[in-house]
PyMOL commands that place a pseudoatom at each C-alpha (Angstrom):
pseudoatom trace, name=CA, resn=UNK, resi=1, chain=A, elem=C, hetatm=0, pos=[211.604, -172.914, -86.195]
pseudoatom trace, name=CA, resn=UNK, resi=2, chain=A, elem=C, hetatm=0, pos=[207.724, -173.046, -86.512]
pseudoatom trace, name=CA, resn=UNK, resi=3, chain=A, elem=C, hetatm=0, pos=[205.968, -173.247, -89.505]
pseudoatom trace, name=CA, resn=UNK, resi=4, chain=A, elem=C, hetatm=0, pos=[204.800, -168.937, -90.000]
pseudoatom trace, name=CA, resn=UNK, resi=5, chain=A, elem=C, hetatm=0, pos=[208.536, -168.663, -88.964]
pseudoatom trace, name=CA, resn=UNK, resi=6, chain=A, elem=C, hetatm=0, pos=[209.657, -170.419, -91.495]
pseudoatom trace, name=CA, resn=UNK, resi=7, chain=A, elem=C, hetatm=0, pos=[207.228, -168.919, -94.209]
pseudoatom trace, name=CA, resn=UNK, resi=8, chain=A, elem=C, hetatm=0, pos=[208.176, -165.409, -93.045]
pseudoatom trace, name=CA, resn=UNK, resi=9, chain=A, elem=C, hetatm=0, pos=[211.534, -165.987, -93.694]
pseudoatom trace, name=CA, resn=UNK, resi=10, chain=A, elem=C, hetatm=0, pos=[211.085, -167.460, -97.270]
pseudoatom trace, name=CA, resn=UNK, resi=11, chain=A, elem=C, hetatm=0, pos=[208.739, -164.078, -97.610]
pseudoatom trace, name=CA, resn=UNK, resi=12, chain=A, elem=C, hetatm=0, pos=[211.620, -162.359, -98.161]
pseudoatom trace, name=CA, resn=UNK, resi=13, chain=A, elem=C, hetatm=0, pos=[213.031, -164.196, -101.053]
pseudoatom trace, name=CA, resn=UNK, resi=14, chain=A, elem=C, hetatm=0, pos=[209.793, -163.363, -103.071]
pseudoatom trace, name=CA, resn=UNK, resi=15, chain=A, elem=C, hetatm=0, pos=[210.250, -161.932, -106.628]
pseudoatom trace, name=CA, resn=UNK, resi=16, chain=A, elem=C, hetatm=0, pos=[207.421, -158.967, -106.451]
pseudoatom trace, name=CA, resn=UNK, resi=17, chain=A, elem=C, hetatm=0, pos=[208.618, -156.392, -108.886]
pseudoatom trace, name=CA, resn=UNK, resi=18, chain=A, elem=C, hetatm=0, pos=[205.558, -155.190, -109.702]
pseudoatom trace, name=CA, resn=UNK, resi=19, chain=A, elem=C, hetatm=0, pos=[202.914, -155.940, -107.255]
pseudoatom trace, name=CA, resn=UNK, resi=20, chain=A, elem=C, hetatm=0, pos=[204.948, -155.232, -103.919]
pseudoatom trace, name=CA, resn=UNK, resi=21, chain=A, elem=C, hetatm=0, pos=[203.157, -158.213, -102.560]
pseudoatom trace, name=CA, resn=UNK, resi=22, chain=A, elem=C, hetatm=0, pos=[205.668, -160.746, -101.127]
pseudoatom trace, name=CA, resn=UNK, resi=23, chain=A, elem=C, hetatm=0, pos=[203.745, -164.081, -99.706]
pseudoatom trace, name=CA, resn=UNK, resi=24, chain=A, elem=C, hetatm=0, pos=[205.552, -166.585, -98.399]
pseudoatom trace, name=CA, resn=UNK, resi=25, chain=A, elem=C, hetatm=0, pos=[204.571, -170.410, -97.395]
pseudoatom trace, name=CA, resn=UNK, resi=26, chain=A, elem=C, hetatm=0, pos=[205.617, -173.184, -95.543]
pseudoatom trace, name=CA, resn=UNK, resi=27, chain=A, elem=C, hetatm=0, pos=[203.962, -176.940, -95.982]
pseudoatom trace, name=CA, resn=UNK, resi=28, chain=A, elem=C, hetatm=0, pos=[204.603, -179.308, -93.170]
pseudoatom trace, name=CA, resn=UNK, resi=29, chain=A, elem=C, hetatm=0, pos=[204.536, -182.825, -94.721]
pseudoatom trace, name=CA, resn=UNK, resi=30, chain=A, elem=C, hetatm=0, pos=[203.572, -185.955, -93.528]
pseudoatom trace, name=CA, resn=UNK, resi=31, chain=A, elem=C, hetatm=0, pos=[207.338, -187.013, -92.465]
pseudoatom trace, name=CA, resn=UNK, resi=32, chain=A, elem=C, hetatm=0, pos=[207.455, -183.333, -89.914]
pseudoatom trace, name=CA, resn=UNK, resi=33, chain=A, elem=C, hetatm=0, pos=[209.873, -181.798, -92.444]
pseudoatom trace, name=CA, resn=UNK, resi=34, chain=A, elem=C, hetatm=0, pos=[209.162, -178.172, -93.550]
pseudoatom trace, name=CA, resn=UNK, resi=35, chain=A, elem=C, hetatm=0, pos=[208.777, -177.164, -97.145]
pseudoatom trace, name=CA, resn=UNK, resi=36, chain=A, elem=C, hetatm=0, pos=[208.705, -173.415, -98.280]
pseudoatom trace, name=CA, resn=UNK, resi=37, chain=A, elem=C, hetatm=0, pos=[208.183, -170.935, -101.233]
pseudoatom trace, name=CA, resn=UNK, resi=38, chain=A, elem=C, hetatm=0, pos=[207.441, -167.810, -102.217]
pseudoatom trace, name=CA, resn=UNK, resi=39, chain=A, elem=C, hetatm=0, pos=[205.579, -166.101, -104.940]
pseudoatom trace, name=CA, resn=UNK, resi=40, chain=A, elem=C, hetatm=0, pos=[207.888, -165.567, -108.100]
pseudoatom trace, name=CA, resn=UNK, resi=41, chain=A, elem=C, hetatm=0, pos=[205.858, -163.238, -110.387]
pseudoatom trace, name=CA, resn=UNK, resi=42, chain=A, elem=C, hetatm=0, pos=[206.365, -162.350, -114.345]
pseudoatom trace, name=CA, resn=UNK, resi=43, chain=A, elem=C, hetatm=0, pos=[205.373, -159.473, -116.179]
pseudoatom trace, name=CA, resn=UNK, resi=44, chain=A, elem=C, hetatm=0, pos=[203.454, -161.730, -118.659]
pseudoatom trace, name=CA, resn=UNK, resi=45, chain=A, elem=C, hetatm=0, pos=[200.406, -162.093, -116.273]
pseudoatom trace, name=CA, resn=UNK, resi=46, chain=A, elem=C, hetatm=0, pos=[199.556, -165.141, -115.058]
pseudoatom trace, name=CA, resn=UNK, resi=47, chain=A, elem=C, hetatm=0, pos=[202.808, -166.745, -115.348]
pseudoatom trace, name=CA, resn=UNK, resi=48, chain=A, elem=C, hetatm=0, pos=[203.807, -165.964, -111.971]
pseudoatom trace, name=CA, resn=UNK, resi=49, chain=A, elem=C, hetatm=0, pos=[204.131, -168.249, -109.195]
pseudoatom trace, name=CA, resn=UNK, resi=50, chain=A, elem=C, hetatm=0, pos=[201.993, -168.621, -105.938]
pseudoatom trace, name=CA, resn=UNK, resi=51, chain=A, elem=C, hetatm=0, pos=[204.147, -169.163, -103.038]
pseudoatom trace, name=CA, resn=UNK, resi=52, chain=A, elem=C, hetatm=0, pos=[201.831, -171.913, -102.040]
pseudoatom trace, name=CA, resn=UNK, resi=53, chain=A, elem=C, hetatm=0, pos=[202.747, -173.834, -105.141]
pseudoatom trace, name=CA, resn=UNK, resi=54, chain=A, elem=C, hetatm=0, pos=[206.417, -173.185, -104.791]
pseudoatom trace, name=CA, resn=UNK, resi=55, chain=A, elem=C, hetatm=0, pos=[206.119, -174.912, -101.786]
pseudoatom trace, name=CA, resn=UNK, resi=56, chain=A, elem=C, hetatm=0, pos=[204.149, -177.918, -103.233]
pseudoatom trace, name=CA, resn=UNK, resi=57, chain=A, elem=C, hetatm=0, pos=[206.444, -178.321, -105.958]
pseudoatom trace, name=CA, resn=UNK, resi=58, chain=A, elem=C, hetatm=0, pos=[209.764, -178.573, -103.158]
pseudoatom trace, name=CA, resn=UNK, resi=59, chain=A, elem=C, hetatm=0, pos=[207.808, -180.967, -101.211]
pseudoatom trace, name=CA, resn=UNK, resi=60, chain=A, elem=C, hetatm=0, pos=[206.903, -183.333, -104.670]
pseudoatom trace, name=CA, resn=UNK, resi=61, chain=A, elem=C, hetatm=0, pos=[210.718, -182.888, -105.577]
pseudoatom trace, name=CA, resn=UNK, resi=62, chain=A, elem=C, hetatm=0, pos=[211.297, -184.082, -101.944]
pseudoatom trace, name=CA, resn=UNK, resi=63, chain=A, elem=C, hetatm=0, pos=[209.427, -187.290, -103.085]
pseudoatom trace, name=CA, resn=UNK, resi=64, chain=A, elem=C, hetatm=0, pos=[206.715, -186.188, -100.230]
pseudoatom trace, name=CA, resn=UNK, resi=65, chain=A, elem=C, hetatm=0, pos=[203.266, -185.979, -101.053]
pseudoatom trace, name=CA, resn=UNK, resi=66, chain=A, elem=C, hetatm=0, pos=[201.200, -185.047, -97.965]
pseudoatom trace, name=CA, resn=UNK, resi=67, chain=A, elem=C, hetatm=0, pos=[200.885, -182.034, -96.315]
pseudoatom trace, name=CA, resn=UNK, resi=68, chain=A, elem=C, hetatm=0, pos=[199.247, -182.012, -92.646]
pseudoatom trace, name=CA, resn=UNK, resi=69, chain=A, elem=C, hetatm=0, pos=[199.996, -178.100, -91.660]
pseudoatom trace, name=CA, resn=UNK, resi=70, chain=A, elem=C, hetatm=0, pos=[200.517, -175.134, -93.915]
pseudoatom trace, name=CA, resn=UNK, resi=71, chain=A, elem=C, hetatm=0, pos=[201.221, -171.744, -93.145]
pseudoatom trace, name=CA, resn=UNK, resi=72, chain=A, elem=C, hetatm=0, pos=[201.022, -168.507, -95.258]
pseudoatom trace, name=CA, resn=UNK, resi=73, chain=A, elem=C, hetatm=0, pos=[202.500, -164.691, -94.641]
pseudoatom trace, name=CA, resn=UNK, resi=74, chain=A, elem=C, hetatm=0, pos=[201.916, -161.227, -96.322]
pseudoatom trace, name=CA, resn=UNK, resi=75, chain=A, elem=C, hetatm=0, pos=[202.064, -157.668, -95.485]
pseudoatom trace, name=CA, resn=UNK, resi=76, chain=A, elem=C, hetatm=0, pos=[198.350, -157.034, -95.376]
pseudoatom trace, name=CA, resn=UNK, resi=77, chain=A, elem=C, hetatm=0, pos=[195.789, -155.344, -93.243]
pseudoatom trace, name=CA, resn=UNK, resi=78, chain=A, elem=C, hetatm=0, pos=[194.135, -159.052, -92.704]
pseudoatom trace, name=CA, resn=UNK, resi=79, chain=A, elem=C, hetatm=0, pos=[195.525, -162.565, -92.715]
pseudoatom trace, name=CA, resn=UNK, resi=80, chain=A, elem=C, hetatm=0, pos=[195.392, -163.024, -96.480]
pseudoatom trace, name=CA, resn=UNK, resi=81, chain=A, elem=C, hetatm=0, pos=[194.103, -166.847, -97.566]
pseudoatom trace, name=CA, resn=UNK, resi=82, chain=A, elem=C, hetatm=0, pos=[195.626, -168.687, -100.239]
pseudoatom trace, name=CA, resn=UNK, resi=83, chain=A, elem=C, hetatm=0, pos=[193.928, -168.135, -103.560]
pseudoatom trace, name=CA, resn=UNK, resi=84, chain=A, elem=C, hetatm=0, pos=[191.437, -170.040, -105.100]
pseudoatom trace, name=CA, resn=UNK, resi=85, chain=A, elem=C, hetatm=0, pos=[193.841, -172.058, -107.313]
pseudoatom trace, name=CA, resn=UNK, resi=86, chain=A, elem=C, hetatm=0, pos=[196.022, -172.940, -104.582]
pseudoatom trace, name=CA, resn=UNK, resi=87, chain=A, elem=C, hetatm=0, pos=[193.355, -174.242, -102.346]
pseudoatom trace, name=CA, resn=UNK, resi=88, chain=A, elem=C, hetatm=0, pos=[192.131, -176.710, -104.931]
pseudoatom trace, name=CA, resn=UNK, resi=89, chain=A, elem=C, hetatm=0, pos=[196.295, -177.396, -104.970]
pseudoatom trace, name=CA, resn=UNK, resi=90, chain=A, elem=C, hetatm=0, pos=[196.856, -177.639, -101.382]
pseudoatom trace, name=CA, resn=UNK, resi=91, chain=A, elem=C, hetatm=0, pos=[193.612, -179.740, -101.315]
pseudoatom trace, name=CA, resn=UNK, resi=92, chain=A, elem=C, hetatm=0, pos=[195.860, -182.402, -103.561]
pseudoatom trace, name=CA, resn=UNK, resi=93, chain=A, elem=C, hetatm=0, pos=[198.343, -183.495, -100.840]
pseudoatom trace, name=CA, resn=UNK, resi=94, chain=A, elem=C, hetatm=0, pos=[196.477, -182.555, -97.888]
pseudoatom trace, name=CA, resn=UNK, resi=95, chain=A, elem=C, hetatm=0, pos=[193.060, -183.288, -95.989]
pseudoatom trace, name=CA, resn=UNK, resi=96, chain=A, elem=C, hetatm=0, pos=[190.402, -181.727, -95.419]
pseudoatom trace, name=CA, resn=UNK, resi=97, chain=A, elem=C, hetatm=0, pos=[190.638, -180.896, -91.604]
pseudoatom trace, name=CA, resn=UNK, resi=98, chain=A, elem=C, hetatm=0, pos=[194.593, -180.067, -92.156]
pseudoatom trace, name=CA, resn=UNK, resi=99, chain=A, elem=C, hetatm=0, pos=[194.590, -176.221, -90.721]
pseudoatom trace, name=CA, resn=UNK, resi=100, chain=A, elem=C, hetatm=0, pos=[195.623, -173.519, -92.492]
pseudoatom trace, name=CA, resn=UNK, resi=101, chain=A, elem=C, hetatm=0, pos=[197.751, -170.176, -90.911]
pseudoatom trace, name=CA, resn=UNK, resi=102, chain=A, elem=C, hetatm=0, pos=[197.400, -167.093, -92.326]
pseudoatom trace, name=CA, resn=UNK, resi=103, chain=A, elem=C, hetatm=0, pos=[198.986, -164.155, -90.721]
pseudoatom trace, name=CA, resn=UNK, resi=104, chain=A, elem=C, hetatm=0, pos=[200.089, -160.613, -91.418]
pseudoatom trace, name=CA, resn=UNK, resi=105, chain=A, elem=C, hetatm=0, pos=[203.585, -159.261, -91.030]
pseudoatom trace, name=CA, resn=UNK, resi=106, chain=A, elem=C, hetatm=0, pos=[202.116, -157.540, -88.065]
pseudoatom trace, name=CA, resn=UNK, resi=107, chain=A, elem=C, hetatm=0, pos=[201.343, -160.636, -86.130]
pseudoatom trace, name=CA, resn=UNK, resi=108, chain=A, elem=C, hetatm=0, pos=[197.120, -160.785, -86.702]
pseudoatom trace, name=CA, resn=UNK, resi=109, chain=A, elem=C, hetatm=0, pos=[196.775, -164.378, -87.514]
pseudoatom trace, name=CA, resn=UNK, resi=110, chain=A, elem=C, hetatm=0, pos=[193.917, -166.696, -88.307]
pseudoatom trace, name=CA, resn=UNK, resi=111, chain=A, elem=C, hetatm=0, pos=[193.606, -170.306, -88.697]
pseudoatom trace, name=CA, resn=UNK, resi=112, chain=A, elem=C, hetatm=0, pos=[190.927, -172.279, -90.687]
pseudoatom trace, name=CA, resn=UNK, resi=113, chain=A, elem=C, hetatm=0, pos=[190.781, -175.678, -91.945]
pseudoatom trace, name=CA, resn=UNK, resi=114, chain=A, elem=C, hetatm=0, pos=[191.159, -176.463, -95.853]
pseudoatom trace, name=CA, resn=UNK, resi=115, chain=A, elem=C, hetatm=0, pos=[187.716, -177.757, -95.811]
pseudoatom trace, name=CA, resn=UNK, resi=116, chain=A, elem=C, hetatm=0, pos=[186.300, -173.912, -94.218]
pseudoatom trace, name=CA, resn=UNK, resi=117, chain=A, elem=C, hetatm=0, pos=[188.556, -172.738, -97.153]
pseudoatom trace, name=CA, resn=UNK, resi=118, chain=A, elem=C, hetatm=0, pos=[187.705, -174.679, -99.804]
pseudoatom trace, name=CA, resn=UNK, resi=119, chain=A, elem=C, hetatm=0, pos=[183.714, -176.211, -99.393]
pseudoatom trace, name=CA, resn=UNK, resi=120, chain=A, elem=C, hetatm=0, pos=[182.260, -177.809, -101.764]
pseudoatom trace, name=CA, resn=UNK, resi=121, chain=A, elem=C, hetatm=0, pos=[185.737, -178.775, -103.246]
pseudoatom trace, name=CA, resn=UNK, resi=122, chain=A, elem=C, hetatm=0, pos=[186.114, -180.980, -106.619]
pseudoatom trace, name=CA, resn=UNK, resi=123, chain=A, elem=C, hetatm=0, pos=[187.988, -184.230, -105.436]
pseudoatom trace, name=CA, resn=UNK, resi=124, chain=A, elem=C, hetatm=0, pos=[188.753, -187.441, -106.993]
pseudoatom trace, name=CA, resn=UNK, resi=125, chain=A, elem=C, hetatm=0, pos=[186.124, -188.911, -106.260]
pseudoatom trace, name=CA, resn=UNK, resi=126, chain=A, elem=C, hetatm=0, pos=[183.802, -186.406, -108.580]
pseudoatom trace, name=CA, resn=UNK, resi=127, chain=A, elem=C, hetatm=0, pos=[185.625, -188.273, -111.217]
pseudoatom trace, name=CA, resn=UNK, resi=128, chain=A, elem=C, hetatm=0, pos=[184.467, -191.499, -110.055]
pseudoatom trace, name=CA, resn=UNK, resi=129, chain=A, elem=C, hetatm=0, pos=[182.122, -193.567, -112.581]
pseudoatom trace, name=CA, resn=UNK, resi=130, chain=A, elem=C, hetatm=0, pos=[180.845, -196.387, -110.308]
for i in range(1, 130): cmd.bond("trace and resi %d" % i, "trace and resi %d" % (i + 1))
show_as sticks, trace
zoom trace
């Protein structure tokens, strides 16, 4: 199963009672196996949960901690990107040149890297004091 496969499957698992907006995500990691999630929302806004991060969090329990492919599916007119929040978490476990999938229900896809996603992205080494 390829990686959109995989997160349009999960897609359907979503917990959108109130937006209609199902996402789904799949995270290859650095051993080849594939990680997914959806978005699980809450009717105290924010406390929902982005399908990316689902996905992060199965891939941590996993004990895994790189990602070198992701892949992310909604029912939208466009490819819809990962939100801003999940970037900077995606940016975590991955690099910057690992690509990103986004793709529609309908089939449009697009692919960018984290880096075209995310520029000028706070890292670790921001943090550095030397």
């Amino acid at each position: 199963m390829s990686l959109l496969d995989a997160a349009r499957q999960v897609r359907e698992n979503a917990h959108a009672p109130y937006s209609k907006f199902k996402v789904g995500a799949a995270i290859r990691a650095g051993s080849g196996a594939v990680y997914t999630g959806c978005n699980v929302e809450n009717l105290a806004y924010p406390q929902g949960t982005c399908a990316e991060a689902g996905a992060i969090a199965a891939m941590c329990a996993a004990g895994e901690y790189r990602i070198t492919a992701v892949a992310v599916i909604a029912d939208a007119p466009e490819p819809v990107p990962p939100c801003g929040g999940c970037r900077q978490k995606l940016l975590e476990f991955a690099g910057p040149d690992v690509p990103v999938t986004m793709a529609t229900t309908d089939g449009a896809e697009r692919t960018m890297t984290l880096a075209e996603l995310l520029p000028g992205a706070f890292t670790a080494e921001h943090m550095s004091r030397t």
